[in-house]
Every structure is written in structure tokens, then in C-alpha cells.
FIKE-240904 format. One line per 10 residues: number of its first residue (from 1); for each residue x, y, z of C-alpha. Coordinates in nm, 3 decimals. Layout:
N
NUM = X/Y/Z; ...
END
This chain:
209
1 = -0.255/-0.568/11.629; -0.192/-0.839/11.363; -0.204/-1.125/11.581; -0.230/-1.341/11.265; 0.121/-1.288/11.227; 0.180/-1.507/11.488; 0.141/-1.823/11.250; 0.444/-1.747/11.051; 0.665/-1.756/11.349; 0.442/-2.103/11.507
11 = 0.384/-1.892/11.860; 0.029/-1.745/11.789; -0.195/-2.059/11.666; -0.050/-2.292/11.930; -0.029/-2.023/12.200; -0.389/-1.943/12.118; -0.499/-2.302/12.160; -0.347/-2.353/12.466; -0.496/-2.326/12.802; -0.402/-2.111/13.087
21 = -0.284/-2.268/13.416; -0.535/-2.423/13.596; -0.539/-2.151/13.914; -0.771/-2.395/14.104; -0.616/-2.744/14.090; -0.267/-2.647/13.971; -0.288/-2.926/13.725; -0.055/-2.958/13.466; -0.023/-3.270/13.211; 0.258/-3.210/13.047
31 = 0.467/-3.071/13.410; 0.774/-3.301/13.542; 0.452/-3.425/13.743; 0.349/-3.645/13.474; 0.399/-4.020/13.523; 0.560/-4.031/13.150; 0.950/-3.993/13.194; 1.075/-3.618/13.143; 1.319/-3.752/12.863; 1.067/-3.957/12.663
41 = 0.826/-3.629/12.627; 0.885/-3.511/12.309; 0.880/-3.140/12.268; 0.801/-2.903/11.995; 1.139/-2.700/11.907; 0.937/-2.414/11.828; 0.805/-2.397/12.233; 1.144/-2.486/12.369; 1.259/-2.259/12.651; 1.693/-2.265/12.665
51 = 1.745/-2.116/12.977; 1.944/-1.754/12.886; 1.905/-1.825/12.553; 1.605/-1.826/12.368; 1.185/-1.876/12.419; 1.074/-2.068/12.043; 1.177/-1.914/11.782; 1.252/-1.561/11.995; 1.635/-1.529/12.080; 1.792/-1.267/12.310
61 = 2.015/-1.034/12.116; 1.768/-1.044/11.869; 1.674/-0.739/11.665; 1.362/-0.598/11.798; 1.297/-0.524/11.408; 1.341/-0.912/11.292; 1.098/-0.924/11.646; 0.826/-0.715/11.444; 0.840/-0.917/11.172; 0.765/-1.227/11.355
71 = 0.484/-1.130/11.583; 0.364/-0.792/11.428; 0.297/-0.494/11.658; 0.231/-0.565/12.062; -0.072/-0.555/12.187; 0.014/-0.324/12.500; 0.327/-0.254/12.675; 0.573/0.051/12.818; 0.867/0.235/12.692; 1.087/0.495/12.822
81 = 1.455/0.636/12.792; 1.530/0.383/12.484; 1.422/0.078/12.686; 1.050/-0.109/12.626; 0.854/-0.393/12.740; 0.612/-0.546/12.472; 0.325/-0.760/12.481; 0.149/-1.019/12.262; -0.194/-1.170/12.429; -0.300/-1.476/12.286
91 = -0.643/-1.526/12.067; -0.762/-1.701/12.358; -0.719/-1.456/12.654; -1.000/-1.356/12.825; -1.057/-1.254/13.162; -0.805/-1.309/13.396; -0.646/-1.580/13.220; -0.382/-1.439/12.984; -0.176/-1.626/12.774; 0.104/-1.380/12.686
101 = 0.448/-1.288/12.532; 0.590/-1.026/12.689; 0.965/-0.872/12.568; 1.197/-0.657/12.705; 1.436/-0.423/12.502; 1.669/-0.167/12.463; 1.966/-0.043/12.251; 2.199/-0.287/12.187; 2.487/-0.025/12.241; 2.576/0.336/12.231
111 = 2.523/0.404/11.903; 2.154/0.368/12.000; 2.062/0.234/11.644; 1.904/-0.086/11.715; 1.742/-0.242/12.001; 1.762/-0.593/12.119; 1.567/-0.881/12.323; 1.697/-0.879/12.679; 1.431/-1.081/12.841; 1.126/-1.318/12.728
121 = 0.842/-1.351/12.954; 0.579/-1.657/12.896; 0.302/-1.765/13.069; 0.166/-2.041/12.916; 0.276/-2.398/12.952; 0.302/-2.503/12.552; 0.690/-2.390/12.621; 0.893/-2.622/12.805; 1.261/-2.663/12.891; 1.395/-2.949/12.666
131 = 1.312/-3.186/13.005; 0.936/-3.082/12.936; 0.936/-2.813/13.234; 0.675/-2.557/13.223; 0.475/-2.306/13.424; 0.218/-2.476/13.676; 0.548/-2.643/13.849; 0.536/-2.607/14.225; 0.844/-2.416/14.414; 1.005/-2.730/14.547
141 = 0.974/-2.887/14.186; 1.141/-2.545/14.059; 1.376/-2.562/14.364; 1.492/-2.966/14.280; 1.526/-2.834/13.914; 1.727/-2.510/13.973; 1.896/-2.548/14.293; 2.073/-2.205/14.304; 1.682/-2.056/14.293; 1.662/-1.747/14.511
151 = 1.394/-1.540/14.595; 1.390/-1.158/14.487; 1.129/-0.991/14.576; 0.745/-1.006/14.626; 0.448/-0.771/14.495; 0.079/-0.723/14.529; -0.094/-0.767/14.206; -0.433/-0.641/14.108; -0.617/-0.884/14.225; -0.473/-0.814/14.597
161 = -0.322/-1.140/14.518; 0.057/-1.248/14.662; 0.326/-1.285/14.379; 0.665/-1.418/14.452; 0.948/-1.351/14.192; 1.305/-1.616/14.210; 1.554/-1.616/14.035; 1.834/-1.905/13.891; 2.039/-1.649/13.844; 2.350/-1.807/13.690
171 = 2.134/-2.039/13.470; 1.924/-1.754/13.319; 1.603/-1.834/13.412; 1.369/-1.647/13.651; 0.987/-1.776/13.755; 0.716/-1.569/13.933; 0.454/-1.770/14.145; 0.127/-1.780/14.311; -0.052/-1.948/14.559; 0.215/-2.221/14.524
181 = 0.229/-2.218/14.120; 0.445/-2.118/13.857; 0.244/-1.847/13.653; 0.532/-1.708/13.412; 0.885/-1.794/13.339; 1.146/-1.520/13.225; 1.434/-1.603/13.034; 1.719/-1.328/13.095; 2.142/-1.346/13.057; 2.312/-1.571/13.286
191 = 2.455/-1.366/13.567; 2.184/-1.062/13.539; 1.948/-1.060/13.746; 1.557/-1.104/13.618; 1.495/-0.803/13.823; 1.765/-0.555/13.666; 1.543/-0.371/13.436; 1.452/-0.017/13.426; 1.096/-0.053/13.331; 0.842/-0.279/13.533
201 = 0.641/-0.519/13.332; 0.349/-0.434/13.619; 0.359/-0.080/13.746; 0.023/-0.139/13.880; 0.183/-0.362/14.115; 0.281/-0.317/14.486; 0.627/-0.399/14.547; 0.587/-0.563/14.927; 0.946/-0.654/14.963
END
């Protein structure tokens, strides 16, 4: 677990510095909320999200090999049949407030020789859209942003705590929330759903719908 190999890709250091959402108020500075226009918020190109595209510096299509190389080895995740989620925690994770990476994989084609991003899961709100959106938005904020949003499914998490998962489907983009809050945003391919993978990131999870 060479998390200090985060610095060389500009994730790890930042992500580690940042703070988790704020589960109590909701608060979030540098959300659409703030009174500073969306366009004049100048945001770090290594924390932009492009919606089915790219999280920083982390590209789908990518080889999970130039991946590695970035961010070093995960510091949990699954695999099975060729296909794998990984996991990076940030320095700063503790409790239940975990700052995280988390990647989805699998071979790029039949050949099975190398495996490729396929999704990018964040959770913490240094990464924005290029409009400085970020987790801690409300649904109707996500909603005014992503009009197409649709909800997929819902699941009970270990905290016996309601998560929500939508979807923007045709802009690549999917969010899961709680109690009324962005916690994670998952960039996927446009036109696949967030929700068309054969692992789950949280087995532990009860699927409720």
C-alpha cells in the first residue's frame, strides 16, 4: 500500500487534505451553492471530473497497468472472472468518513491481455465538474444540473443507513446519495448504465429495490 505514490499523479496529497462531506450540515463551500459564480471558480485540472471521460488525471480506457503506476497497489477491493474493483483510501480516512478512489476494470477485449478503467468512483469534493460541481450537492441541484437523472436502485448500507443510486445516463455520470446528499460520483461510458457491472463495489450492502 504505497499511498505515497499518490503525489506523483497530484490525487493522494490533495485527496488526503481534503475533508469528507459534512454528513451533519451538508455544507459544501466550493458546491454550485456558493454565492461566487460557478464560472469564475477556478478549478484544479488535476480534480476535474469530464462526465464519461475522465476523474484527474485517471481516464477510462486506461491501462489498469499505467493505473498502477500512478496510484501504486489498492488498498482493498474485489475481483472475479477477469473483472475488479480497486480502492485507494485517502491518508486522512478514518472512521466512517472515507475519502476514496475506487476503479472498476476488466479486459479491454477478447484477447484478455490487458484490462482497462470502466468506471471511477470519488467521494470527496476536491473533484469538480469544470462548473465547480461536487459531491455534497442536493438531488434537486443534481436534478437542475443533469436533467435526464434517473433513479436506479436503492440499498441498505452498513450503517442501516438509506442509499439512493441515479443515473445521467447519456451524459456518463452516475451519483449515489444520502439523507439528501451527494456522497460519491461515478463516472462511467455514456449510454451504459452505472449499474451494469458484474462485481458490486458493496456486497455488504442490501439491495432494497
Amino acid at each position: 500500500m504505497k499511498l505515497m505514490k499518490f503525489a506523483l499523479l497530484g490525487l493522494g496529497i490533495s485527496l488526503a487534505a481534503c475533508q469528507a462531506v459534512d454528513k451533519t450540515t451538508g455544507n459544501n463551500a466550493d458546491s454550485v451553492n456558493s454565492s461566487k459564480p460557478a464560472q469564475a471558480q477556478a478549478v484544479d485540472e488535476r480534480f476535474v471530473i469530464v462526465e464519461g471521460h475522465a476523474v484527474g488525471e485517471i481516464a477510462l480506457g486506461e491501462d489498469m497497468e499505467q493505473v498502477g503506476k500512478k496510484l501504486g497497489r489498492p488498498n482493498a477491493g474485489d475481483a472475479a472472472m477477469g473483472k475488479a474493483w480497486g480502492i485507494w483510501y485517502s491518508n486522512d480516512s478514518t472512521g466512517d468518513q472515507l475519502n476514496e478512489i475506487a476503479i472498476y476494470s476488466a479486459y479491454r477485449d477478447t484477447s484478455m491481455r490487458v484490462k482497462d478503467v470502466k468506471q471511477i468512483r470519488i467521494t470527496s469534493n476536491k473533484f469538480k465538474t469544470k462548473d465547480g460541481f461536487a459531491t455534497g450537492s442536493s438531488l434537486e441541484e443534481t436534478k437542475s444540473k443533469y436533467p435526464d437523472l434517473q433513479r436506479l436502485s436503492a440499498y441498505l448500507n452498513e450503517h442501516k443507513d438509506t442509499v439512493t443510486v441515479y443515473d445521467a445516463l447519456k451524459d456518463g455520470i452516475g451519483f449515489e446519495f444520502l439523507k439528501g446528499k451527494s456522497i460519491a460520483f461515478t463516472v462511467h461510458q455514456a449510454n451504459i448504465p452505472v449499474n451494469a457491472t458484474y462485481l458490486t463495489l458493496h456486497p455488504e450492502w442490501k439491495i432494497l429495490e
